[in-house]
DSSP file (Angstrom, degrees, kcal/mol; ACC not computed):
  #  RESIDUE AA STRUCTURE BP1 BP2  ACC     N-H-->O    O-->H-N    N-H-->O    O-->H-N    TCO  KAPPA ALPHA  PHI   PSI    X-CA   Y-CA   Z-CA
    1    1 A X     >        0   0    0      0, 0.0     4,-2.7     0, 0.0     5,-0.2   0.000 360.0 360.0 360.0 -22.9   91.9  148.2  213.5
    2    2 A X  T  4  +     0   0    0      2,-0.2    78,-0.0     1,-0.2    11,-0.0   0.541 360.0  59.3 -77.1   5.6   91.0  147.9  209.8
    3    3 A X  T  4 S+     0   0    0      2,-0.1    -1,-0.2     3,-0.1     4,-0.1   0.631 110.9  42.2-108.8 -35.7   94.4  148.8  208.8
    4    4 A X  T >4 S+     0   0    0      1,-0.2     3,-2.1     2,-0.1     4,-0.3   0.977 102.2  67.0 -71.3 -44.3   95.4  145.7  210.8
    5    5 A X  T 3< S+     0   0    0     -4,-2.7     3,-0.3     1,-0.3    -1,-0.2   0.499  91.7  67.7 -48.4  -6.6   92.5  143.6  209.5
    6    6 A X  T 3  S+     0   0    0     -5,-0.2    -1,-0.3     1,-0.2    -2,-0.1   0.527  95.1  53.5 -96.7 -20.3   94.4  144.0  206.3
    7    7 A X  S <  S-     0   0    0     -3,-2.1    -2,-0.2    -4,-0.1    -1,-0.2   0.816  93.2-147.7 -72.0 -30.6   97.3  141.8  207.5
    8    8 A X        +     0   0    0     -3,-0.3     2,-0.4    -4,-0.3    -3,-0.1   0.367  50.7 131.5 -29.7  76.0   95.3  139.7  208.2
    9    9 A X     >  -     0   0    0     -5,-0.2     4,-0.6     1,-0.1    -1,-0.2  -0.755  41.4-153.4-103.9 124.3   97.2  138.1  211.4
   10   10 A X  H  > S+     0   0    0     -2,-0.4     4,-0.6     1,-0.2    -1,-0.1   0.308  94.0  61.3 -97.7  36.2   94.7  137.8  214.3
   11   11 A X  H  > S+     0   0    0      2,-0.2     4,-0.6     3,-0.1    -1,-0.2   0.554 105.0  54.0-119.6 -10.6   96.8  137.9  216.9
   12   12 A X  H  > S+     0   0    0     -3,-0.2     4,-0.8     3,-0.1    -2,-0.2   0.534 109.1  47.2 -89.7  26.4   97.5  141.4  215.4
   13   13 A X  H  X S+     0   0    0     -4,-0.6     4,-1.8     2,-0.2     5,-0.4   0.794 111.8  44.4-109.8 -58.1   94.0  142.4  215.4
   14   14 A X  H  X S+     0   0    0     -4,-0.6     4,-1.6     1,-0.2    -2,-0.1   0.809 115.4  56.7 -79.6   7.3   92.9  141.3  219.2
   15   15 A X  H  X S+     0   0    0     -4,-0.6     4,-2.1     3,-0.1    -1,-0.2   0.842 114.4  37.6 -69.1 -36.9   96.6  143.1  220.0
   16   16 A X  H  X S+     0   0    0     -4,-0.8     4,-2.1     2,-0.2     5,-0.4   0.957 117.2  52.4 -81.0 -43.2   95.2  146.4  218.3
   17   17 A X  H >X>S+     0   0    0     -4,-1.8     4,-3.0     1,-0.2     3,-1.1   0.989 109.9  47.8 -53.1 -71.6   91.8  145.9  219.7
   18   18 A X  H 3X5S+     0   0    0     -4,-1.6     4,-1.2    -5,-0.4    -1,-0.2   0.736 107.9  50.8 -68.4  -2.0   93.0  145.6  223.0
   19   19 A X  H 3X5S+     0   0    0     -4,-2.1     4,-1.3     2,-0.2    -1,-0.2   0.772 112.8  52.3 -54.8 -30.6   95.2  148.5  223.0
   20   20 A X  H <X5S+     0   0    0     -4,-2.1     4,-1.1    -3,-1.1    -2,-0.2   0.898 108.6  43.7 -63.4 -53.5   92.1  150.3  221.7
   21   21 A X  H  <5S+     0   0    0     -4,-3.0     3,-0.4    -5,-0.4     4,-0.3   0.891 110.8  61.3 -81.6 -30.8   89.5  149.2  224.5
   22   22 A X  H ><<S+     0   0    0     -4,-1.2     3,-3.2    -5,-0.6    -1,-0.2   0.935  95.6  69.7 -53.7 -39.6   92.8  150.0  227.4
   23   23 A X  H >< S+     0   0    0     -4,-1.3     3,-1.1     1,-0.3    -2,-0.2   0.791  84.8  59.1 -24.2 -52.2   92.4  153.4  225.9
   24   24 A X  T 3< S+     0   0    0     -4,-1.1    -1,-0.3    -3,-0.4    -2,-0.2   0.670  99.9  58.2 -52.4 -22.9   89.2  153.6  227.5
   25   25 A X  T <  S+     0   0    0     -3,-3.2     2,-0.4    -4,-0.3    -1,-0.2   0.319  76.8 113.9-111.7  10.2   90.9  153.3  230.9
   26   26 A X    <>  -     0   0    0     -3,-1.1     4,-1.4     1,-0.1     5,-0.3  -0.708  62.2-135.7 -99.6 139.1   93.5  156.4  230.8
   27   27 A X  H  > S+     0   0    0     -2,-0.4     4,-0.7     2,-0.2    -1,-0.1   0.700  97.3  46.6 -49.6 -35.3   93.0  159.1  233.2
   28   28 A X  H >4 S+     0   0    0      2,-0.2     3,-1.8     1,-0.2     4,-0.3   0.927 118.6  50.0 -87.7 -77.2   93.6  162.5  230.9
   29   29 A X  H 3> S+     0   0    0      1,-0.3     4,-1.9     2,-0.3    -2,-0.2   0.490 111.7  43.2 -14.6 -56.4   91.3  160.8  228.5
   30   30 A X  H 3X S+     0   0    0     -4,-1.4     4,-1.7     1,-0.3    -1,-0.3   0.751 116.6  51.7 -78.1 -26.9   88.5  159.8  231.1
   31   31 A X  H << S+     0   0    0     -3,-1.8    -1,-0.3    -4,-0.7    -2,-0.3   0.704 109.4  41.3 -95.4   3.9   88.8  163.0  232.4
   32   32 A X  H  4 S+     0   0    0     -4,-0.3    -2,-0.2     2,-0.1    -1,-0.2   0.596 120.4  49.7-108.2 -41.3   88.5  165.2  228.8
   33   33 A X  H >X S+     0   0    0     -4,-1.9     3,-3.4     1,-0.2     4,-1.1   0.964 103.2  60.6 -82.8 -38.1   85.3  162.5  227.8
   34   34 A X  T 3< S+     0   0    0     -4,-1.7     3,-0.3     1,-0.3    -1,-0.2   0.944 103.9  51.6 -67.2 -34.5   83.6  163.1  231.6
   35   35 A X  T 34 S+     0   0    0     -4,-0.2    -1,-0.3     1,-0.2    -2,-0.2   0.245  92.9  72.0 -95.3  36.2   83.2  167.1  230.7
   36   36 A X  T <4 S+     0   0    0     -3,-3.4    -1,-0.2     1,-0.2    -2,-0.2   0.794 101.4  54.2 -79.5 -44.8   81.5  166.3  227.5
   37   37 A X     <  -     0   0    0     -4,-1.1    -1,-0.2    -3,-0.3     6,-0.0  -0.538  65.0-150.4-102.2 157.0   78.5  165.2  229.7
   38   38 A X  S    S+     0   0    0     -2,-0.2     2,-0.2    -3,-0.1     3,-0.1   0.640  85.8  41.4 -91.9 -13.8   76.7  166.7  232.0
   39   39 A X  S    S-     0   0    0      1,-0.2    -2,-0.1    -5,-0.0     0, 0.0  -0.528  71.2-130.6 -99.7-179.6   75.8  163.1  234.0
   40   40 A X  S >> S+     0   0    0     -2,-0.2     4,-2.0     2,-0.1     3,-1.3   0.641 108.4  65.9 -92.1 -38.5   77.9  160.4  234.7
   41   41 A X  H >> S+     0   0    0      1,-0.3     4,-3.1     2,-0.2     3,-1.5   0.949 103.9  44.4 -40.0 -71.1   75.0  158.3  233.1
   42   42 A X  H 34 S+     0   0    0      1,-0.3     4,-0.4     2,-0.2    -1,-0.3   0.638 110.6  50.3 -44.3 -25.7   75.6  159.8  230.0
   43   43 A X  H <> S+     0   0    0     -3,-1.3     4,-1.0     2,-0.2    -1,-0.3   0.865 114.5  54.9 -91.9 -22.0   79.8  159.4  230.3
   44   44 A X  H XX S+     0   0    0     -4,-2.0     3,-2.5    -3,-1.5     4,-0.8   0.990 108.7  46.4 -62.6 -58.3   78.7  155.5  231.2
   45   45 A X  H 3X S+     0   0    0     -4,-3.1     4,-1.4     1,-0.3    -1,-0.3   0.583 104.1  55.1 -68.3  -4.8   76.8  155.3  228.1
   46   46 A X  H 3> S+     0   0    0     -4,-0.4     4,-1.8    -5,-0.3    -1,-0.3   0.750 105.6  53.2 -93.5 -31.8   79.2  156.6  226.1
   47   47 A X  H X< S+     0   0    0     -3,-2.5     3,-1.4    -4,-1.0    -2,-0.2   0.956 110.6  51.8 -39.9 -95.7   81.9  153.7  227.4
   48   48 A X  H >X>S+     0   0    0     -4,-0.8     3,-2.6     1,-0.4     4,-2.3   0.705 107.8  47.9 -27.6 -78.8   79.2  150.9  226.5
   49   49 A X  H 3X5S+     0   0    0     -4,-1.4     4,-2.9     1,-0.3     5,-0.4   0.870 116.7  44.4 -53.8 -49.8   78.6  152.0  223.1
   50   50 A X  H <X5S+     0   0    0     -4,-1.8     4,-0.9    -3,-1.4    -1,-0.3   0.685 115.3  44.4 -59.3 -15.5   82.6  152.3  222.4
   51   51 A X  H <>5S+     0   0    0     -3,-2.6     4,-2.3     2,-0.2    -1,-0.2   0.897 119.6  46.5 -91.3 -44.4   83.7  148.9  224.0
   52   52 A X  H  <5S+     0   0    0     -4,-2.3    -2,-0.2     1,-0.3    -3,-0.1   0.744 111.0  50.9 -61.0 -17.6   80.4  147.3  222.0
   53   53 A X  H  X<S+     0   0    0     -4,-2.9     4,-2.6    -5,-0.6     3,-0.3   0.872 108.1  53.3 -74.0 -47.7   81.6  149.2  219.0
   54   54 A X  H  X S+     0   0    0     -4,-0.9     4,-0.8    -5,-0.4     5,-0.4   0.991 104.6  57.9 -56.3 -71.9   85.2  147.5  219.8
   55   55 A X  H  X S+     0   0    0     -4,-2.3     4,-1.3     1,-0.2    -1,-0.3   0.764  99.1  50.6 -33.1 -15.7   83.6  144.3  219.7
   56   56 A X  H >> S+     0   0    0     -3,-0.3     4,-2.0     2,-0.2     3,-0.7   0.925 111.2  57.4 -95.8 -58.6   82.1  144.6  216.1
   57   57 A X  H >X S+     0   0    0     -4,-2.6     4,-1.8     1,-0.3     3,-0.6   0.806 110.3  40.8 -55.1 -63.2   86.0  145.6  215.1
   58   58 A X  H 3X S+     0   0    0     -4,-0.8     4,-1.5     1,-0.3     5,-0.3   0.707 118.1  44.5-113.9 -27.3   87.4  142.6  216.4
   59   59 A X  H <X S+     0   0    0     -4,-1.3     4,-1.2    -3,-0.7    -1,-0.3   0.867 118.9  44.5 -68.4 -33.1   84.5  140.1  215.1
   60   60 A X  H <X S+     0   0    0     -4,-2.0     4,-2.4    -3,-0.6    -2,-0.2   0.858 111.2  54.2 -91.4 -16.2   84.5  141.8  211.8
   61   61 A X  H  X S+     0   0    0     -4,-1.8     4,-2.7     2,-0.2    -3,-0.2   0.682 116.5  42.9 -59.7 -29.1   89.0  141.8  211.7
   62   62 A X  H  X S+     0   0    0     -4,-1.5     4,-1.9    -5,-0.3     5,-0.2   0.825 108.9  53.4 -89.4 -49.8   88.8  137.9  212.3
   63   63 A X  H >< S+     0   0    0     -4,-1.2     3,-1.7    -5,-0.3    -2,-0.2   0.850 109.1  50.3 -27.8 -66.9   86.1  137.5  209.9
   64   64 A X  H >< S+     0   0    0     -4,-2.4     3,-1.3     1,-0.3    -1,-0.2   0.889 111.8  51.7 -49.7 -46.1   88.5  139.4  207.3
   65   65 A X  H 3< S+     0   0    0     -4,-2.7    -1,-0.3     1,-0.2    -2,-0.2   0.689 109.4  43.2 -93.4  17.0   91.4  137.0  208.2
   66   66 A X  T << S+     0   0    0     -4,-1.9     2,-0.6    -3,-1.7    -1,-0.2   0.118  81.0 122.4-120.0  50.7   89.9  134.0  207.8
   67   67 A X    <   -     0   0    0     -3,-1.3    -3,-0.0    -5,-0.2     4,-0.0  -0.756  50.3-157.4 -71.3 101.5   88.4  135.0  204.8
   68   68 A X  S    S+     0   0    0     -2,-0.6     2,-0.5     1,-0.1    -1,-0.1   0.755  87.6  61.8 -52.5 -18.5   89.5  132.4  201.7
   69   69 A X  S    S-     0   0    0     -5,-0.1     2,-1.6     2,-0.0    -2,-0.1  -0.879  81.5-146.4-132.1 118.1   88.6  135.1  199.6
   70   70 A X        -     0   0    0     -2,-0.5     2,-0.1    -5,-0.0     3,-0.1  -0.469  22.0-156.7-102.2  68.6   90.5  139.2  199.6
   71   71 A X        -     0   0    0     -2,-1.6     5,-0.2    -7,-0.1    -4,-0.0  -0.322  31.0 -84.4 -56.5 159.0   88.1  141.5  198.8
   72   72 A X    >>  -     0   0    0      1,-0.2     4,-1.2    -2,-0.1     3,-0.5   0.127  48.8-120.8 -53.2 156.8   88.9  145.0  197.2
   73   73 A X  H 3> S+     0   0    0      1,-0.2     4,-1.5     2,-0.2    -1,-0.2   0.823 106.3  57.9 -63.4 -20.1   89.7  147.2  200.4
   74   74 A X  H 3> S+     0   0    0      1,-0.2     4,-2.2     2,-0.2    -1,-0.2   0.720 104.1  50.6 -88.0  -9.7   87.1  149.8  199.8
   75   75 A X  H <> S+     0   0    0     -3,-0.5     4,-1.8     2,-0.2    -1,-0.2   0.780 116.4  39.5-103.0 -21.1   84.5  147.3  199.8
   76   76 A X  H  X S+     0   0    0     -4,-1.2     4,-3.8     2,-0.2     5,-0.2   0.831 112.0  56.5 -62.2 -33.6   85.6  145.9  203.1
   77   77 A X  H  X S+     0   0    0     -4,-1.5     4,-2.2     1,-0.2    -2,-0.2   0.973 110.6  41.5 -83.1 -63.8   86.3  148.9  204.2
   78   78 A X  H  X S+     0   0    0     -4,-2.2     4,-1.7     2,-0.2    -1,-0.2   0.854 113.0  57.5 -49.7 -35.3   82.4  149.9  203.4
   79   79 A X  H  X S+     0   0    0     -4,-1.8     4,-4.0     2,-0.2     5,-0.3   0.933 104.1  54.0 -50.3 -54.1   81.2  146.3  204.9
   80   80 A X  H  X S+     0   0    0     -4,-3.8     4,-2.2     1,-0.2    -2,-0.2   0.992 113.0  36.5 -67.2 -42.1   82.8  147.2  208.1
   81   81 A X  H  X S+     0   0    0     -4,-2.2     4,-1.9    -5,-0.2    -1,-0.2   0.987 114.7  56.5 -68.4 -35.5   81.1  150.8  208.8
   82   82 A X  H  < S+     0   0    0     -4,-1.7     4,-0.3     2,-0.2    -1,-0.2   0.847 113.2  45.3 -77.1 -30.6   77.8  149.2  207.3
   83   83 A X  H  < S+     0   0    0     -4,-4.0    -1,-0.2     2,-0.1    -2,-0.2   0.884 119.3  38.8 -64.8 -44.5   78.7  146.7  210.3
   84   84 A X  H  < S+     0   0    0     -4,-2.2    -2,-0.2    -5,-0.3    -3,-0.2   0.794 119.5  40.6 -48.0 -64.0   79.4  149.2  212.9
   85   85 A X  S  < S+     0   0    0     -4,-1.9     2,-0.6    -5,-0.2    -3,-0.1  -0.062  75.8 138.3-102.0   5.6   76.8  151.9  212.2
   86   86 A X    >>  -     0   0    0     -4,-0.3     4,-0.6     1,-0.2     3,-0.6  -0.499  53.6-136.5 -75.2  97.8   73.8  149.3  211.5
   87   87 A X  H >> S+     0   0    0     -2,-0.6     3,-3.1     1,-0.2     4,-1.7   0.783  87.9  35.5  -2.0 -80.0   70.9  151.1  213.4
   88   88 A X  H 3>>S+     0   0    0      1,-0.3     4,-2.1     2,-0.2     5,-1.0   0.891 122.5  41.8 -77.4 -33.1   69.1  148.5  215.3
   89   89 A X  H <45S+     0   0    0     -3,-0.6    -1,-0.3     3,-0.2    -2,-0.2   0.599 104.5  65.1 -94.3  27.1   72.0  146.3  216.2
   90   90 A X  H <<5S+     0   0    0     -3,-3.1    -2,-0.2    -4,-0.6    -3,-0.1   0.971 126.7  12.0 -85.7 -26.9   74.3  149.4  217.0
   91   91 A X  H  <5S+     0   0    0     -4,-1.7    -3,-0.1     2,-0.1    -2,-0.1   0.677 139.0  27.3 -57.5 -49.9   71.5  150.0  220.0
   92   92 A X  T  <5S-     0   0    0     -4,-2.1     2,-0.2     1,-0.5    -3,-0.2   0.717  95.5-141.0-127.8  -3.1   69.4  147.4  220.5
   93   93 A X      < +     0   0    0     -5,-1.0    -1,-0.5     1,-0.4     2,-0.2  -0.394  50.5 177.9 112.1-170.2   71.2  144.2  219.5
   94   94 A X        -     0   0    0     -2,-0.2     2,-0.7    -5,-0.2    -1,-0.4   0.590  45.1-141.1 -62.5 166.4   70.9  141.6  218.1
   95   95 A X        +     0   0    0     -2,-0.2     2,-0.2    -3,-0.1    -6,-0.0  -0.880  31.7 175.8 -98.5 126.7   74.6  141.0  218.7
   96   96 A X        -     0   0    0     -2,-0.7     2,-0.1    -7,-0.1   -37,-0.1  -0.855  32.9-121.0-122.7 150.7   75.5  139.3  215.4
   97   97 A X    >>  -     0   0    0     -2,-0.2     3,-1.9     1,-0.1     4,-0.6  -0.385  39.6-108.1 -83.2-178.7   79.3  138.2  214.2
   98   98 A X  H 3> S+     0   0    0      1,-0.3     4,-4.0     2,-0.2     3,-0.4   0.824 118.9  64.4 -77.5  -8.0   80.1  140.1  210.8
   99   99 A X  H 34 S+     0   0    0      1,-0.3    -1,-0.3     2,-0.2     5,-0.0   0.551 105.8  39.5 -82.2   4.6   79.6  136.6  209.2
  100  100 A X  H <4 S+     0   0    0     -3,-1.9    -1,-0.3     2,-0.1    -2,-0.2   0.388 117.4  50.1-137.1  11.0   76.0  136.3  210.0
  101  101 A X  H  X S+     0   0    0     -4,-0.6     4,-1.6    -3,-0.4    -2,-0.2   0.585 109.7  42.6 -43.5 -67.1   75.3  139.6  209.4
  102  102 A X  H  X S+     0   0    0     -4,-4.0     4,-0.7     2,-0.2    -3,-0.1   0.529 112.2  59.1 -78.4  17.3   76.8  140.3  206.0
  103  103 A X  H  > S+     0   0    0     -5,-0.2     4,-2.7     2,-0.1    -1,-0.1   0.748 112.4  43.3 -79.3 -46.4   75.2  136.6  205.0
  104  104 A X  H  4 S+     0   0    0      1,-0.3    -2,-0.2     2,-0.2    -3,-0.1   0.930 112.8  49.0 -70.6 -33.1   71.5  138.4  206.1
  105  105 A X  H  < S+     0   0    0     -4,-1.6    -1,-0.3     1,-0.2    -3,-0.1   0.905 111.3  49.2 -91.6 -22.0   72.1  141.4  204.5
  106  106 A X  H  < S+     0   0    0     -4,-0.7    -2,-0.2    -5,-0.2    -1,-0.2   0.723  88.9 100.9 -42.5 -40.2   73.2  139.5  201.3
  107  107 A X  S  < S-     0   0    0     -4,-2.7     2,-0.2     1,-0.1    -3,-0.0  -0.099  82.2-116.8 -44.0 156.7   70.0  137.2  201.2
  108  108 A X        -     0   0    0      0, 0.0     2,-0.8     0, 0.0    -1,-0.1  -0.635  34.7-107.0 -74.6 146.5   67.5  138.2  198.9
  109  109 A X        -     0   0    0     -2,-0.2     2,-0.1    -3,-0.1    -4,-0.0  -0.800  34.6-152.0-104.4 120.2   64.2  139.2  200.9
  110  110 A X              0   0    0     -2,-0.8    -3,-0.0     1,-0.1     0, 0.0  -0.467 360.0 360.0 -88.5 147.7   61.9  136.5  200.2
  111  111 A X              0   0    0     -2,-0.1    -1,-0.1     0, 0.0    -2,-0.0   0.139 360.0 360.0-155.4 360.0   58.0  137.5  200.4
């Protein structure tokens, strides 16, 4: 989806996002991801984190097109995993868009 986010057309970014998150819903797929784990709990949890992960792609692909402004690709390209992979909200929330997210991580930390 970053490769659309470079286009930056959003009606191809929530088309590649939802092709992505349908993914989830094919049978030889579901059925190669259920014998990674030994629960179902575990195959659940493993869903969740990938559709919540899809969600961060598609807030941080409209962010990138209605950005006035093109940053370089590698530095987008590093914003978006630094968006993605952020510990505490990839687990435990808060759910932030990527604009209010790279604005916090931009601040200066005030003491």
């Amino acid at each position: 989806s970053f490769a659309v986010a470079q286009f930056r057309l959003p009606f191809l970014c929530w088309l590649c996002s939802l092709l992505l998150l349908y993914s989830l819903h094919i049978p030889s797929l579901e059925e190669v991801q259920k014998k990674w784990y030994s629960t179902e709990d575990e195959y659940y949890l493993l869903l969740f984190s990938l559709a919540v992960s899809c969600l961060r792609c598609i807030s941080f692909c409209l962010e990138n097109c209605w950005q006035q402004s093109n940053p370089k690709c590698s530095q987008a390209f590093m914003w978006m995993l630094a968006y993605l992979f952020y510990y505490p909200g990839f687990h435990n929330g808060p759910v932030l868009n990527f604009n209010e997210f790279s604005t916090q991580m931009q601040k200066k930390e005030q003491r």
